[in-house]
Structures are given as structure tokens and as C-alpha cells.
C-alpha positions in Angstrom: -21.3 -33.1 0.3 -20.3 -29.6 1.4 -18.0 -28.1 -0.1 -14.3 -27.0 1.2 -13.6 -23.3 2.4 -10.7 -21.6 0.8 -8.1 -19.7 2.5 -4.9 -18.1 1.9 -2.4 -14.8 1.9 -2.3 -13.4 -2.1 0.6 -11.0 -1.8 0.6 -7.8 -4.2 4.0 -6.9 -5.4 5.4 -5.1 -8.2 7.7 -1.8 -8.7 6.9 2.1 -6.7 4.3 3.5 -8.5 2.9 0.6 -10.7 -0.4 0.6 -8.9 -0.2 -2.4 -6.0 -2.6 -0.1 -3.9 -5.2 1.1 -6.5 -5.4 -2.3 -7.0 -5.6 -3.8 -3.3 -8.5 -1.1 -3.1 -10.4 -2.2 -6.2 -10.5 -5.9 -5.0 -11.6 -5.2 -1.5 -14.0 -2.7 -3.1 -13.1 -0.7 -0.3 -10.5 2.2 0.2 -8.0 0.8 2.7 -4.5 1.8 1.7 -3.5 5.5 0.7 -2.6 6.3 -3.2 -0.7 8.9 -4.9 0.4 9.5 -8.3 4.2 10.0 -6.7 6.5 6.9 -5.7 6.7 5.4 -2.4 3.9 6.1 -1.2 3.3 2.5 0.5 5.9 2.1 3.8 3.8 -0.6 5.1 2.5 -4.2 4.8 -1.3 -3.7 4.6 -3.6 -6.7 5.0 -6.9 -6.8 3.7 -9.5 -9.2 3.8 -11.8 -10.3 1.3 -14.2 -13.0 1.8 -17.5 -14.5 0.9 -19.1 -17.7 1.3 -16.8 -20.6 1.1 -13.4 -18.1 1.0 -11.2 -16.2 2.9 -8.6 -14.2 0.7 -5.8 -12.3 2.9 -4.3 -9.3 0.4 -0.8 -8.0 1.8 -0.1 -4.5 -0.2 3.8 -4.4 0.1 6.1 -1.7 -0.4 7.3 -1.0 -4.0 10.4 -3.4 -4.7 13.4 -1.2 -5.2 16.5 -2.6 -6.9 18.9 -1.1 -4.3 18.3 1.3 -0.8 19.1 5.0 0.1 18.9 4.8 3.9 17.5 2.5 6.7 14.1 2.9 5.4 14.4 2.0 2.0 15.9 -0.8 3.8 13.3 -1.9 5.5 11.0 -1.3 2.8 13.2 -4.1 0.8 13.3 -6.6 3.5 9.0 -6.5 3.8 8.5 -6.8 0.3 10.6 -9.6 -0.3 9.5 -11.2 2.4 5.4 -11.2 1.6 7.4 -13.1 -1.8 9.2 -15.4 0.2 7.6 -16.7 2.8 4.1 -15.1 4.0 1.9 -15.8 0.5 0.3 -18.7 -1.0 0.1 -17.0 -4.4 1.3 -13.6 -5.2 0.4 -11.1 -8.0 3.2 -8.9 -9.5 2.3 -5.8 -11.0 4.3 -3.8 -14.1 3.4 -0.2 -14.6 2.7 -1.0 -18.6 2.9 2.6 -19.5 6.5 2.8 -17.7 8.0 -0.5 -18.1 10.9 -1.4 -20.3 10.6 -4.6 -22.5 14.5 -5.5 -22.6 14.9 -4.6 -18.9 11.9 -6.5 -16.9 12.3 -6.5 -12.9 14.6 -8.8 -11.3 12.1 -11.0 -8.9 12.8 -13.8 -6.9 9.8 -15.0 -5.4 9.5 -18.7 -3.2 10.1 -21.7 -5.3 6.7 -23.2 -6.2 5.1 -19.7 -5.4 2.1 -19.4 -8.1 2.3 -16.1 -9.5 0.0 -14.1 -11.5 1.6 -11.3 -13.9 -0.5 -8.3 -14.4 -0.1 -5.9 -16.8 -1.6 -2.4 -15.1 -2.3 0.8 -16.5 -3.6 -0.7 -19.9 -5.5 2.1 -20.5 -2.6 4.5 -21.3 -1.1 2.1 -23.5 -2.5 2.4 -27.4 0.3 -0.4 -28.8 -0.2 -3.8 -28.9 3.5 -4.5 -29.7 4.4 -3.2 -26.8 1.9 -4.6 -24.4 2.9 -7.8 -26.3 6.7 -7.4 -25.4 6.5 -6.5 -22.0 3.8 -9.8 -21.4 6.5 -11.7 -23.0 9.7 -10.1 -20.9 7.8 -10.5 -17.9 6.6 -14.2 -18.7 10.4 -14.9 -19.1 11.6 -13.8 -15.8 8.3 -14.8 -13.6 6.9 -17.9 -15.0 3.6 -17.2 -14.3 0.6 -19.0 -14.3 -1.5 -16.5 -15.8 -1.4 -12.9 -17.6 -4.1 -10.2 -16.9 -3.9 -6.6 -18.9 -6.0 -4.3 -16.4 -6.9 -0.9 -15.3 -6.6 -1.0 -11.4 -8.1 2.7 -11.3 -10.7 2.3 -14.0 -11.7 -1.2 -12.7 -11.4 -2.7 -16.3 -10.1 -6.6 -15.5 -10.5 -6.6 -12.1 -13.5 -9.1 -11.7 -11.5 -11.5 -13.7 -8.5 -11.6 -11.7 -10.1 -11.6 -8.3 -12.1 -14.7 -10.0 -8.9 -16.4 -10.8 -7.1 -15.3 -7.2 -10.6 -16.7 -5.3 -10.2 -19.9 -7.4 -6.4 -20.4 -6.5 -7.0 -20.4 -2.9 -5.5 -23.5 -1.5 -8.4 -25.1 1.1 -8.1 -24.1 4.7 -9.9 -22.5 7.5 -10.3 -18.8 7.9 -7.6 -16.7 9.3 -9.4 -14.3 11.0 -13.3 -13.8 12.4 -15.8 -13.4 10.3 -16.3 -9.5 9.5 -13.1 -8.1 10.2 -11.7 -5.9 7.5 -8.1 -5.6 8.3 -5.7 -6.5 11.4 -4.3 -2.8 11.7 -6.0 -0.8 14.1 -7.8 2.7 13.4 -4.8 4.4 14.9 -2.9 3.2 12.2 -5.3 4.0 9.7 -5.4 8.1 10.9 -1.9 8.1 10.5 -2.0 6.6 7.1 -4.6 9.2 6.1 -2.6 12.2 7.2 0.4 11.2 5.5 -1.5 11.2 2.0 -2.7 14.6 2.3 1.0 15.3 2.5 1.9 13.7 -0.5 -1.1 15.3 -2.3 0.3 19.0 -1.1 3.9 18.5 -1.1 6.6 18.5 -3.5 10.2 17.2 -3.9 11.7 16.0 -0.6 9.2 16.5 2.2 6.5 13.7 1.6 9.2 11.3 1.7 11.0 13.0 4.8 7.6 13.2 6.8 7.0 9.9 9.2 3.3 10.4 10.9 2.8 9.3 14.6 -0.5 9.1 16.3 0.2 9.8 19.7 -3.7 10.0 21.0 -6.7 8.2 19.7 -9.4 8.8 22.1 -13.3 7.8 22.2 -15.5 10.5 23.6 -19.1 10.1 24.3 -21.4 12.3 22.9 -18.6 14.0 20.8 -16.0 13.9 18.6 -13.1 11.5 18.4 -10.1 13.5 19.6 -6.9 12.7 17.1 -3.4 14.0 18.2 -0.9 13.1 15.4 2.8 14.5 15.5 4.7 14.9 11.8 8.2 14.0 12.0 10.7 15.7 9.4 14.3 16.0 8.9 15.4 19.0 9.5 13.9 22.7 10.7 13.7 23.9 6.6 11.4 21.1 6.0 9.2 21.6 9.0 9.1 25.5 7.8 7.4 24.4 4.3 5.4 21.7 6.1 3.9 24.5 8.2 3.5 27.3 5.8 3.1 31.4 6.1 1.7 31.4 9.3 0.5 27.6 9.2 -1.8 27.4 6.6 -0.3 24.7 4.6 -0.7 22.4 7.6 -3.9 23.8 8.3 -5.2 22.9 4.8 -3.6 19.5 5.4 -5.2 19.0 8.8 -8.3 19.9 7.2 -8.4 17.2 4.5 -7.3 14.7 6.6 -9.9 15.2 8.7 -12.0 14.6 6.4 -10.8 11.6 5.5 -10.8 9.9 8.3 -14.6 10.7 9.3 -15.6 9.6 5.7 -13.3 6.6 6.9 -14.5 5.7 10.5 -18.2 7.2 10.1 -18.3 9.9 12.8 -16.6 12.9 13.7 -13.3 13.3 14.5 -11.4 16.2 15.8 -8.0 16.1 14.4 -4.8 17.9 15.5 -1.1 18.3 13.9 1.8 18.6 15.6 5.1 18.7 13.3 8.9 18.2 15.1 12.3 17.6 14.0 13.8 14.0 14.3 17.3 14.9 12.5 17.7 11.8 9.9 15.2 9.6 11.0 15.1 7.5 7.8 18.4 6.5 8.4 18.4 5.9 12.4 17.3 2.2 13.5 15.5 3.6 17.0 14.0 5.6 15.1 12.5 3.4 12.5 11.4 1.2 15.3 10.0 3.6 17.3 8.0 4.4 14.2 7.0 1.3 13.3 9.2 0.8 9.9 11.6 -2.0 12.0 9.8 -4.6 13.9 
């Protein structure tokens, strides 16, 4: 008798900052979403694909759930988290930042009736107090009803194995989504833009990360040479493209520089990788904007 493959979406959901991506990377055993130690880093729904004989495990990363929005973006953001909850995922995993985390005020979650979800406490590492850990598994356990707790270390890897057993075995049966091989549904485009706007969170303070949208506006093969990247960086207002640039452009060169990096390391071959940055005056909070960007569908 052979036995049934296993298919399914397994969305990752959680709070900014509480380690959805670290952890989307450590299953997949593959880098595919950017990190960064500041908030909101994730703007996008991110599918990755893990499978192995018999399985087919979709992972969505979704943008951290935020209790209310700021602007049209934050908006969005809201609307493609809860959705992955609602509707796309056949089990989800919700994250709590374990070192953050308040006990008496747990996260206010409302995932699909019947949805199985699997709690996991991150960031384990940093936390020396079993009362607490304790508390927050029992807060959480309240509110989410899940069917199982993990305590884990997304970036150090400790637990890992052990959930992505007990996500594999929840599969519900079903053919594969997608063909055999294929990492992700997002194109390498998508990917160069992604890997540009890290380097900006890792050099950039305060407001600019969050004001920067990225927008590859060429992606072209050549034969024999490089691949030839033209990205533009979209800020707010002319103050924020000054910092962005630097004395005499250095901070974007530096920027430019690790980025393309990053995406070599990520495709395999070189790339040749140029940065554009203009103003889009409040783009976070303009819907043709958004769309034009990709943040409204």
C-alpha cells in the first residue's frame, strides 16, 4: 500500500519583531525572507516551500499583526496577515517574542474556526525564568487554544526539528501545490528588491527604513556577463532622500555595495547592481501608490 502525500499552507504569524522570518528561514534551511533586529521589517506574504518524500509544506511569512494602523500601509499589512489566519492556511503557527511578551496582556488573535494552531514560544534563549516562560505558555494557551506548545530559539535553531516534525505530521493529505523543485512563487525580481531594502534597515535609523519602498525597475540576463539590476528607492520627502544618499553618496554606496553582495550569494552569479533614490511625497498613505508598489493587490 503506498502511502498518501501530504500537502498544505502552514501560515507563520505572530507580533513585529517576534521572529516569524528567522524562523521561516530555519525551517526551509534556506535564507528566503530578509531579518532585522528592528520592527516591520516583513511588508510581504512570503511563500516558501518545503518538501520531501511524501510532503509538500507551503510556509506563508506574514507581516507582523499590529493591534491598530498608522497609514495605508500598515493597513495593508493588517489585512495580509489576517488573512493567511482566516482563510489561506491549513494550520498556522503563532509566534510570541518570550523575552518581550507580557503575561496579563497576551495578543488578541482571531484565527479561522477549526484552524489548528501551534503556539510557539521564541527567543527562549534570553529568557533565564521558568515562571515566566510558564505564564506566558499559559496566557497564550488561554487565548489560542492550541494544539501544541514549543519553547524555541528560531536564530540558534534550538526546537526547530521538533516543530517542523509536528508541522510535517499535521499536513492534511493532498497533492502538491506546486512542481517539484521550486523554492518559492516570487520571482528573483522580487527577491533583489527585498535584499536591498535590508541593507537599509541594517544602515538606517529612526524613520527612513520604514519610509524607504524599493522598486526593481530592470532585471536583465546578460550573456557572458553580469546580471544588470536597476532598483529605484522611494522615500517621503527630499530630507530623507538626503540621509539615504549620504556626504557625497556614500551611504548609498555602501548600501549598494552590500546588497550586491547579497544578491550574488543569493542567485549564484554576478550581478551588477545600481540605486536610484526619488521622492514619492507620502507614499505609505496613498492607495496608487501602494498598488503601484505592490503593498495593494
Amino acid at each position: 500500500m503506498s502511502i498518501p502525500h501530504k500537502a498544505g499552507f502552514v501560515a507563520l504569524a505572530g507580533r513585529p519583531n517576534a521572529g516569524k522570518s528567522t524562523l521561516f528561514n530555519a525551517l526551509l534551511k534556506t535564507k528566503l525572507a530578509i531579518v532585522s533586529p528592528k520592527p516591520q521589517t516583513t511588508r510581504h506574504r512570503i511563500l516558501g516551500i518545503l518538501e520531501g518524500e511524501g510532503f509538500q509544506a507551503c510556509l506563508l511569512d506574514t507581516p507582523g499583526l499590529l493591534d491598530a494602523h498608522q497609514d495605508d500601509l500598515q493597513k495593508a499589512l493588517r489585512v495580509e496577515s489576517a488573512r493567511a489566519l482566516r482563510e489561506d492556511a491549513d494550520l498556522a503557527v503563532y509566534l510570541v517574542d518570550a523575552a518581550e511578551a507580557d503575561p496579563a496582556k497576551p495578543d488578541a488573535v482571531s484565527p479561522r474556526e477549526g484552524l489548528p494552531v501551534l503556539l510557539v514560544l521564541n527567543k527562549c534563549d534570553r529568557v533565564t525564568s521558568e515562571p515566566r516562560l510558564a505564564a506566558l505558555e499559559a496566557a497564550y494557551s488561554a487565548a489560542l487554544k492550541p494544539a501544541r506548545v514549543f519553547r524555541l530559539s528560531a536564530l540558534k535553531g534550538t526546537g526547530v526539528e521538533d516543530l517542523r516534525g509536528e508541522l510535517l505530521a499535521r499536513l492534511p493529505e493532498g497533492e502538491a501545490f506546486y512542481e517539484k523543485g521550486r523554492l518559492s512563487d516570487r520571482w528573483e525580481r522580487f527577491f533583489a528588491a527585498e535584499l536591498v531594502r535590508e541593507q537599509v534597515f541594517a544602515f538606517y535609523e529612526q524613520e527612513i527604513p520604514h519610509a524607504v519602498a524599493v522598486v526593481v525597475e530592470s532585471f536583465r540576463e546578460v550573456p557572458g556577463g553580469p546580471d544588470e539590476v536597476y532598483a529605484v528607492l522611494y522615500v517621503e520627502r527630499d530630507g530623507q532622500k538626503g540621509i539615504l544618499l549620504g556626504k557625497g553618496g556614500d551611504a548609498l554606496r555602501r548600501v549598494s555595495e552590500r546588497a550586491q553582495a547579497a544578491l550574488e550569494n543569493f542567485l549564484g552569479r554576478p550581478v551588477q547592481l545600481e540605486l536610484w533614490v526619488k521622492v514619492r511625497r507620502n507614499w505609505r498613505k496613498d492607495p496608487r501608490s501602494l498598488r503601484e508598489f505592490g503593498y495593494l493587490s
